[in-house]
N, C-alpha and C positions, 0 to 999 in steps of 0.2 A: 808471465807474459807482460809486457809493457802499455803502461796504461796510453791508448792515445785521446790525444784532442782535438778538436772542429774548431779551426780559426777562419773568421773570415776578412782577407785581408782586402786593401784599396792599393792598387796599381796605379802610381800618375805619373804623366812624362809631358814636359813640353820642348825635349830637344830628341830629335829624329823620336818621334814616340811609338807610333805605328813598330819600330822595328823593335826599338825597348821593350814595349809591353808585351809583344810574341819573346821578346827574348828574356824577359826576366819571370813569364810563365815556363818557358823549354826548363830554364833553372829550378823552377820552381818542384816542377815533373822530378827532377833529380833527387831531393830532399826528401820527396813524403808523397801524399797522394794529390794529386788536385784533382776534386771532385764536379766543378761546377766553375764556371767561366761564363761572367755577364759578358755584355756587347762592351765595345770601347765608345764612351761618351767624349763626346768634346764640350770643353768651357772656356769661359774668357780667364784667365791671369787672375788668382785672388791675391790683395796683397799688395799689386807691382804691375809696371804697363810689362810685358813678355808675350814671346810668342801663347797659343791655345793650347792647354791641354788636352792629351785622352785621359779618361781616368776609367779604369773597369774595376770589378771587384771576384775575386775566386772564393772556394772554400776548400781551401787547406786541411787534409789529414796528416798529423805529425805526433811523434811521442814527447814532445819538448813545452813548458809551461812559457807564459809569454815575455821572461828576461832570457832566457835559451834560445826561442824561436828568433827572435830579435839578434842575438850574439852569435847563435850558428848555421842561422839560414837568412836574415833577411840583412844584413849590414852587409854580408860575404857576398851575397848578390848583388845589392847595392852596388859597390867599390868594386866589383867586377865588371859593370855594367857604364861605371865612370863615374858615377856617383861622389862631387866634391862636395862636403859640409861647411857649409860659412856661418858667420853673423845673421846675415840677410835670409831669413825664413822663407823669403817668399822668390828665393834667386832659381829661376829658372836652373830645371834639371833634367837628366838622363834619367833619372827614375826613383820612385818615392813608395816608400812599401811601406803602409800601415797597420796597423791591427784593430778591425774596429768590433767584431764581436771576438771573442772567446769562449767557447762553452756556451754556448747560448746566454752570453750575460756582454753588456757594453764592457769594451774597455775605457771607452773614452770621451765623455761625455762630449766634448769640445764637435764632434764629428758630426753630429744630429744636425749642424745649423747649416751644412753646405749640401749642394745638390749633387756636385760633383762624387760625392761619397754615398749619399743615399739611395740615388736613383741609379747606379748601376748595382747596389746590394738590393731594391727591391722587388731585381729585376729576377736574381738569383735564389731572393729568403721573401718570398710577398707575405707569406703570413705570420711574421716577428711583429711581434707587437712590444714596442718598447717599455719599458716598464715604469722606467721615469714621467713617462707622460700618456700612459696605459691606452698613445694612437699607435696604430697599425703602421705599421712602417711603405706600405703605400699608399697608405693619407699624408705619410711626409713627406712624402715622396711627390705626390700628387702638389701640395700643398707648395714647395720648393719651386717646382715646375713654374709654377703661375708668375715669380719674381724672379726665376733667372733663367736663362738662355741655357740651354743644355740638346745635345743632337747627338743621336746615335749614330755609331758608324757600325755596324752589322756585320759587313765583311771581312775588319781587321783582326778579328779573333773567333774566324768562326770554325779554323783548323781544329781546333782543341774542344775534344767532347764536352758535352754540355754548352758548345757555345751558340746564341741564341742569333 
């Protein structure tokens, strides 16, 4: 039997995003499981003046470690979805698929520090408690809150089970 994994990933879009983030969860449904689907948050542009993003976060069922997941689910969505890769990190996109837990362990430390990443995963994982800094990840959550701008949108992904 094949071993699977619990990834939890961050969906952001700030070009038609509303239709990206429903369309690169449908994508998602095809690959593996998706078990759980936060609300879509809007934020200001980090990085760069560009349109708002939504950013939401799922939790992924899949039998693939996270250079696999990456190379046969989540770039193939991407590039289907119109997804161009530049220089400019911060260039406004069709859609951006992160991995910020894996197995119940960070993948990526870098991700702790935005809202747009934590507050739609604390919406879906409230009682992760990070290990690096042994707070709850709705105190970071919480915490995040207080210095930046972040608003739920409810409706845009509330088709897909689990959505809040």
């Amino acid at each position: 039997m094949t071993e699977m994994h619990l990834a939890y990933l961050n969906l952001g879009s700030n070009i038609q995003p509303k239709r990206n983030l429903v369309e690169a969860i449908r994508l998602l449904h095809k690959y593996g499981e998706v078990q759980k689907v936060s609300s879509a948050w809007e934020s200001k542009s980090v990085g760069a003046k560009g349109p708002n993003y939504l950013n939401a976060c799922v939790l992924f069922r899949c039998p693939y470690m996270p250079g696999e997941l990456k190379e046969r689910i989540i770039r193939p969505i991407e590039t289907q979805l119109g997804r161009k890769r530049s220089e400019n990190k911060f260039a406004p996109r069709t859609i951006d698929i992160d991995i910020v837990l894996f197995d119940e362990k960070p993948y990526n430390d870098k991700f702790w520090n935005y809202a747009f990443v934590i507050v739609p995963l604390a919406e879906i994982y409230p009682d992760f408690q990070n290990p690096l800094t042994q707070e709850s990840i709705t105190e970071t959550a919480t915490r995040l809150r207080r210095k930046v701008w972040v608003e739920a949108h409810r409706d845009v992904l509330s088709r897909f089970d689990g959505g809040n």
